[in-house]
FIDRENDREN-549418 format. One record per residue (C-alpha): residue in three letters; x, y, z. Coordinates in steps of 0.2 Angstrom, whole numbers, plus 2048, in hexadecimal, padded with zeros to 3 digits. Layout:
  code  east  north   up
   ALA     X      Y    Z
...
END
This chain:
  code  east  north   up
   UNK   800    800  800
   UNK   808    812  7FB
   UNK   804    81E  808
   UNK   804    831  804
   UNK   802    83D  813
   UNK   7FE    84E  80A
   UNK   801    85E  816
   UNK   803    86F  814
   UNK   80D    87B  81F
   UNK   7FF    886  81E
   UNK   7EC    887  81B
   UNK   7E2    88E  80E
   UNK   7EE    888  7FF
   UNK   7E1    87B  7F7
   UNK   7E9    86A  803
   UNK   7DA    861  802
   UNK   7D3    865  7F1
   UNK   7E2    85D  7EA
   UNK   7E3    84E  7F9
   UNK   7CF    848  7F2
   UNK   7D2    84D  7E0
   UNK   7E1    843  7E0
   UNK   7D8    834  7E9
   UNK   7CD    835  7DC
   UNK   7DA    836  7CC
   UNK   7E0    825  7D4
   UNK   7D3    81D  7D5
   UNK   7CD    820  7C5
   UNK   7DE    81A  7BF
   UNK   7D8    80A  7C4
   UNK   7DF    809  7D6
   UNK   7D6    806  7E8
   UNK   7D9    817  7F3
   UNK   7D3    81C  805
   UNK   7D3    82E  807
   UNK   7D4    832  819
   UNK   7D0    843  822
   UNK   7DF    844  82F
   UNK   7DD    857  830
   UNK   7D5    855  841
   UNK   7CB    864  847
   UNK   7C8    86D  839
   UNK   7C1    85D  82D
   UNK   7B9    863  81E
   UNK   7BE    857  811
   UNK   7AD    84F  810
   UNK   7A8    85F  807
   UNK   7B6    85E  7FA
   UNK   7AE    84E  7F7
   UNK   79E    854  7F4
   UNK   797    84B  804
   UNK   78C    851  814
   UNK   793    851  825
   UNK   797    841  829
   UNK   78E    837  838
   UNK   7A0    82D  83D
   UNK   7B0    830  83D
   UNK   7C2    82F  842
   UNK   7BC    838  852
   UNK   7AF    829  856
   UNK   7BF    81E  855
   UNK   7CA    826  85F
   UNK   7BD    82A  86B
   UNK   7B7    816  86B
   UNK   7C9    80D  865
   UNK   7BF    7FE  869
   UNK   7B5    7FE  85B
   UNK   7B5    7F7  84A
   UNK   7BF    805  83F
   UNK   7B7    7FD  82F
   UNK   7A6    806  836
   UNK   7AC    818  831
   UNK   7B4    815  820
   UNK   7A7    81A  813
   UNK   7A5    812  802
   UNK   7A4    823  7F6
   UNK   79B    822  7E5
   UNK   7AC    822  7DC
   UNK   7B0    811  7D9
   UNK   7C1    80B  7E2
   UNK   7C0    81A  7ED
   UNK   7BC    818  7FF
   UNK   7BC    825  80B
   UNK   7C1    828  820
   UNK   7B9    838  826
   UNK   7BF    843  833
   UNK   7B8    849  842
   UNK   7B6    85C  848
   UNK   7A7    859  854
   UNK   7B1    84E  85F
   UNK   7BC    85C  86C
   UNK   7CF    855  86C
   UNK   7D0    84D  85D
   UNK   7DC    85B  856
   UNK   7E7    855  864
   UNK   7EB    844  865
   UNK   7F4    83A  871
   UNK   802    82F  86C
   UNK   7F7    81E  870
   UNK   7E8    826  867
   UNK   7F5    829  856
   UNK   7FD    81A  858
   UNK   7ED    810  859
   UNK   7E7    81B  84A
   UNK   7F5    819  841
   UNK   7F2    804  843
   UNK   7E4    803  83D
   UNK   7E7    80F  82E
   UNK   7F7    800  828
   UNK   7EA    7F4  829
   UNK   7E2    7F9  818
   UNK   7EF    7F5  811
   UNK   7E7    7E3  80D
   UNK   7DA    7EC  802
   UNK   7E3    7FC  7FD
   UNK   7EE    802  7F0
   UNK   7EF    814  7F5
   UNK   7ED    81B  807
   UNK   7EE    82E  806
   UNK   7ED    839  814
   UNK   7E4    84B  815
   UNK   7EF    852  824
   UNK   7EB    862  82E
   UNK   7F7    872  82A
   UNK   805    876  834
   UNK   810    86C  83F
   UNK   807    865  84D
   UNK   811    857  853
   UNK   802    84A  84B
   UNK   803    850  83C
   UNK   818    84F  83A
   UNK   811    83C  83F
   UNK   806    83A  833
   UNK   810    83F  826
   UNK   820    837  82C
   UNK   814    826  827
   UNK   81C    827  816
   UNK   82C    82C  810
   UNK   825    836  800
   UNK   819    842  807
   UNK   813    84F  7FE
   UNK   813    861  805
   UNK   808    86C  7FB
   UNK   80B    87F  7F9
   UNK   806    890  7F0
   UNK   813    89D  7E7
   UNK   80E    8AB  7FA
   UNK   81C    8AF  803
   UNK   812    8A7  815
   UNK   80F    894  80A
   UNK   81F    893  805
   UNK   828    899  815
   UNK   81C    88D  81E
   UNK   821    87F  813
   UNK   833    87F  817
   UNK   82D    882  82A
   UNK   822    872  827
   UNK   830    867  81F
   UNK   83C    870  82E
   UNK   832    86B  83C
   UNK   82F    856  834
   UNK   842    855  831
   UNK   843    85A  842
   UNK   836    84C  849
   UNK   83C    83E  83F
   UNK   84F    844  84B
   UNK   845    843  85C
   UNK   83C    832  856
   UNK   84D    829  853
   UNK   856    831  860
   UNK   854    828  871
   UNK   855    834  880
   UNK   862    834  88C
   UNK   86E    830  87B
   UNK   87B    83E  877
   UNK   872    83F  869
   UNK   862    844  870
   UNK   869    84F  87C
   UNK   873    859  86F
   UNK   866    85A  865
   UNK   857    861  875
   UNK   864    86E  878
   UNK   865    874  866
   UNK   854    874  864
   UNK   855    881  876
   UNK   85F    88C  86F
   UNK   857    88B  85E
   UNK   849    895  865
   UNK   856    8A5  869
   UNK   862    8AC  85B
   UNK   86C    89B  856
   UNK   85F    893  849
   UNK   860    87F  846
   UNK   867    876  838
   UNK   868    866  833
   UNK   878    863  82A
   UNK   883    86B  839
   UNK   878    861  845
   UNK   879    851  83D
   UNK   88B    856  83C
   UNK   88E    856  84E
   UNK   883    848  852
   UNK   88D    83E  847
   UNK   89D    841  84F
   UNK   897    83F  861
   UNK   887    830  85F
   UNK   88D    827  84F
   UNK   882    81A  853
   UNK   874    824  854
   UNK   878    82E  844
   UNK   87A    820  839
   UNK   867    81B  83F
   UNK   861    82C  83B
   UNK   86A    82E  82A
   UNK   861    81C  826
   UNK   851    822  82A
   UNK   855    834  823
   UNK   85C    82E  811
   UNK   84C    826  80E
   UNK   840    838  812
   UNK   83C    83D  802
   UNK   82F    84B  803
   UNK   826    852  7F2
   UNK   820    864  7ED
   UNK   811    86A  7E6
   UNK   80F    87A  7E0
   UNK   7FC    87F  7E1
   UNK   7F1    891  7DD
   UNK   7FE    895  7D0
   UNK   7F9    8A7  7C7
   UNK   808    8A8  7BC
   UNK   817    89E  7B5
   UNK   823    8A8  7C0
   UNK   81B    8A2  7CF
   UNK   823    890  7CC
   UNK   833    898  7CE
   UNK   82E    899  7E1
   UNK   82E    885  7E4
   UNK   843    88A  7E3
   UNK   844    895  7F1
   UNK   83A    881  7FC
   UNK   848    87B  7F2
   UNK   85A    883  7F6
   UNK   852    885  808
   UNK   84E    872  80C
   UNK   85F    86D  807
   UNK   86A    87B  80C
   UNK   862    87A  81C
   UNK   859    869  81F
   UNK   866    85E  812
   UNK   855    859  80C
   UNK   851    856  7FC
   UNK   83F    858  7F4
   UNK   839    852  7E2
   UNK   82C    860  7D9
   UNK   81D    856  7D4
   UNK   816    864  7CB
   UNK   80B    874  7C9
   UNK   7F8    878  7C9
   UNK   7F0    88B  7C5
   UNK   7E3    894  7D0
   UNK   7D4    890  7C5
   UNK   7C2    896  7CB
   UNK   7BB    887  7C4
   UNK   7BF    87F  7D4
   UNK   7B3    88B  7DF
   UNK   7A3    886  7D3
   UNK   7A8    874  7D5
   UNK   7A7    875  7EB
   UNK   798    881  7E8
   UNK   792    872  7DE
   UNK   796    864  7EB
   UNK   7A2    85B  7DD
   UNK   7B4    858  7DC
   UNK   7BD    862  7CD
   UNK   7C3    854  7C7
   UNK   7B1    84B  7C5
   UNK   7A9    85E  7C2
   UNK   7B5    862  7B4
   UNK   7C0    855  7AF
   UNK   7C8    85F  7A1
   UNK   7CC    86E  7AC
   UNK   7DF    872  7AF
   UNK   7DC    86F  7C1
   UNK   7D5    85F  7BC
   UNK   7E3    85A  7AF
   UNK   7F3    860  7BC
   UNK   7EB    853  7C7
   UNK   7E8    847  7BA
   UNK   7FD    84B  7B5
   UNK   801    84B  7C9
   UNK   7F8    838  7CD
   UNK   803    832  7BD
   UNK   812    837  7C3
   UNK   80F    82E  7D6
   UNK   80A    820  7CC
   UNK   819    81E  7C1
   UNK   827    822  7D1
   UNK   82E    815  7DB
   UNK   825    816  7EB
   UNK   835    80C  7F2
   UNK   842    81A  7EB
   UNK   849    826  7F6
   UNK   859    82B  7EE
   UNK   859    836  7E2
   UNK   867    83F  7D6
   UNK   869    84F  7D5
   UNK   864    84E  7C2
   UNK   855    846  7C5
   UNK   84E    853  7D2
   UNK   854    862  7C6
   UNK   84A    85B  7B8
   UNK   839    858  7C4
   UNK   83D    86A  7C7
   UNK   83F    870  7B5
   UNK   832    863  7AF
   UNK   826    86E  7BC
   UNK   82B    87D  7B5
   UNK   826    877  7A4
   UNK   816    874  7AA
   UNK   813    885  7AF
   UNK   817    88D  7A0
   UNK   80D    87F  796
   UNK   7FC    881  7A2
   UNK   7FE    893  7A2
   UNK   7FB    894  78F
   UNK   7EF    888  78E
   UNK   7E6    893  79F
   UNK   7EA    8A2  790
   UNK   7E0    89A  783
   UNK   7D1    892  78F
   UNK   7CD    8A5  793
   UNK   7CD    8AB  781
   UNK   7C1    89F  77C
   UNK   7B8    8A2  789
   UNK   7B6    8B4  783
   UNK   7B3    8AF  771
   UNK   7A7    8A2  776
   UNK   79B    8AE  781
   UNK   79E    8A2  78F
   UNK   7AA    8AF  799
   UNK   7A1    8C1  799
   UNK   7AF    8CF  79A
   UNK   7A5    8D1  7AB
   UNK   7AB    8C3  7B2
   UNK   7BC    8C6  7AC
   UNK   7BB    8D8  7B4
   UNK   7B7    8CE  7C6
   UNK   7C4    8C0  7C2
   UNK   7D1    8CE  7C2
   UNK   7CA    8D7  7D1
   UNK   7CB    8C7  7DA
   UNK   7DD    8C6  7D5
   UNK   7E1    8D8  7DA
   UNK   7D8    8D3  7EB
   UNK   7E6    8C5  7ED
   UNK   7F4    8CF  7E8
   UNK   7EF    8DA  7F4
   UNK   7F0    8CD  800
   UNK   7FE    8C7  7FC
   UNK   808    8D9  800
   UNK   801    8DA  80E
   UNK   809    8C9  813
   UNK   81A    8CD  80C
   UNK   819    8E1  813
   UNK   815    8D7  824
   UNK   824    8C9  823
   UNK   830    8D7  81F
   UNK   82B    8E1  830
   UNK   82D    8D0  83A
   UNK   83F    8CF  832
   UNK   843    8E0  834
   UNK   83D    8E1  845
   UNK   848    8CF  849
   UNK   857    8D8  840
   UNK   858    8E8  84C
   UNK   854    8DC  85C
   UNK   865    8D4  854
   UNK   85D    8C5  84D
   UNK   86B    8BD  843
   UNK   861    8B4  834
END
């Protein structure tokens, strides 16, 4: 069974519209998927999918670990789909304990008798469950958007599960451990915490335990998506995820590709139908189509890459923003000839983009006071 935990460092960059559009791509491909809701407090997949709330979910489990777990996974009308809700009724299930995830995470391997594909809708950010979940695999996706917050809160993301996977193979009371608690103190002052220097040092003082973390760590192989594109340019950001993850983290991520801000995607929630089911021919739909194939046709058992072959997943991405851009070009002009796009319509498409650029200084005008302010408190970045 491949397992792919999707996260996002932040939310509001389209995590779950790809997680169920995807679920869907593959199993139309012919394979048997279970789409699970793991973004625990805040579940709104079910929608995505075009369904009401749900009367059981994950919360029912965890709440009744005794129970049968087969009683909350939902047969969908997508043939080969199945579907795990989650649960934002139930207080506490946000926050699970470590028995509660790890009788979770027991019963979510056990499909594997059934289930070609498990993929795993994750909540945003970095909560210590959600590094979990996605630690499940070593080729997770991390889903981002070209704003100056998404991509910063990628690399934070990828930061903070390179970090987790260290504390999980490091036992306490090793030297290894030790050194790295005491890093990770003075991390939150002026000294920030890198990977390479600390593997460094843990090498030379705890070989044994930094030949087990360089097993496990040689075989995390995260993968970026690039979502709400507007322009070609704004692939050129997945570089800056790129240069930071392995100057920083020595980690190194493959691009799995691109997919444009298309407003086809709001009519097809208002319509309580997956994109890829509401308009199969859409770009949206066809970059997920593109997207599935590629998963389909890696090796879920490779984990080391050349330095060729993660430029050219890079370039190949690239590519495919300057190809989707013009075929987004020509979809809009025949619109406009058609009748099918009013110049109305276009007059509140771009007012909706001047609302996001807007947005988007605002975010950027308030990341340069934070750095400013950091740099006169004598902040060293």
């Amino acid at each position: 069974m491949r397992i792919i935990p999707i996260a996002s460092g932040k939310g509001g960059v389209g995590k779950s519209l790809i997680a169920a559009n995807l679920a869907i791509a593959f199993a139309r491909l012919g394979k048997r998927v279970v789409l699970a809701d793991l973004d625990l407090g805040a579940s709104n997949l079910h929608l995505v999918l075009g369904y009401q709330s749900p009367k059981k979910g994950i919360g029912l489990y965890i709440n009744n670990p005794q129970g049968d777990f087969s009683d909350i996974i939902v047969d969908t009308e997508i043939p080969g789909l199945r579907f795990i809700p989650g649960d934002n009724e139930i207080p506490g299930t946000a926050n699970l304990k470590t028995p509660q995830r790890k009788a979770l995470v027991k019963q979510l391997l056990a499909l594997e008798t059934d289930t070609d594909i498990l993929i795993l809708d994750l909540g945003a950010g970095s909560h210590q469950s959600v590094l979990d979940f996605f630690l499940l695999s070593g080729q997770g996706i991390i889903i981002s958007a070209p704003m100056v917050t998404a991509v910063l809160n990628a690399y934070i993301f990828l930061k903070n599960v390179s970090f987790r996977l260290m504390y999980t193979l490091f036992l306490k009371g090793t030297r290894a451990y030790d050194y790295l608690d005491q890093m990770r103190q003075e991390g939150s002052g002026p000294r920030k915490l890198y990977i390479p220097q600390i593997a460094a040092e843990i090498k030379r003082i705890d070989p044994v335990a930094y030949a087990k973390f360089k097993a496990h760590f040689d075989r995390f192989h995260p993968r970026l998506i690039m979502n709400l594109l507007e322009d070609p340019k704004d692939a050129d950001v997945a570089m800056k995820i790129r240069r930071s993850c392995e100057e920083y983290l020595d980690l190194h991520i493959e691009h799995l590709g691109v997919i444009y801000r298309d407003s086809i995607q709001d009519v097809a929630l208002s319509s309580r139908l997956p994109v890829i089911i509401y308009k199969p021919q859409s770009m949206i739909a066809q970059a997920i189509y593109r997207i599935a194939d590629k998963i389909l046709q890696s090796d879920e058992d490779k984990f080391s890459f050349t330095e060729e072959e993660i430029n050219g997943s890079f370039q190949e991405a690239g590519a495919e923003a300057e190809t989707d851009f013009e075929n987004k070009m020509d979809y809009v002009e025949d619109l406009l000839h058609s009748g099918a796009l009013s110049q109305g319509d276009l007059v509140e498409t771009i007012k909706s983009q001047q609302f996001e650029i807007s947005k988007l200084k605002k975010e950027n005008n308030f990341l340069k006071f934070k750095l400013t302010a950091a740099i006169t408190q004598g902040f060293k970045p």
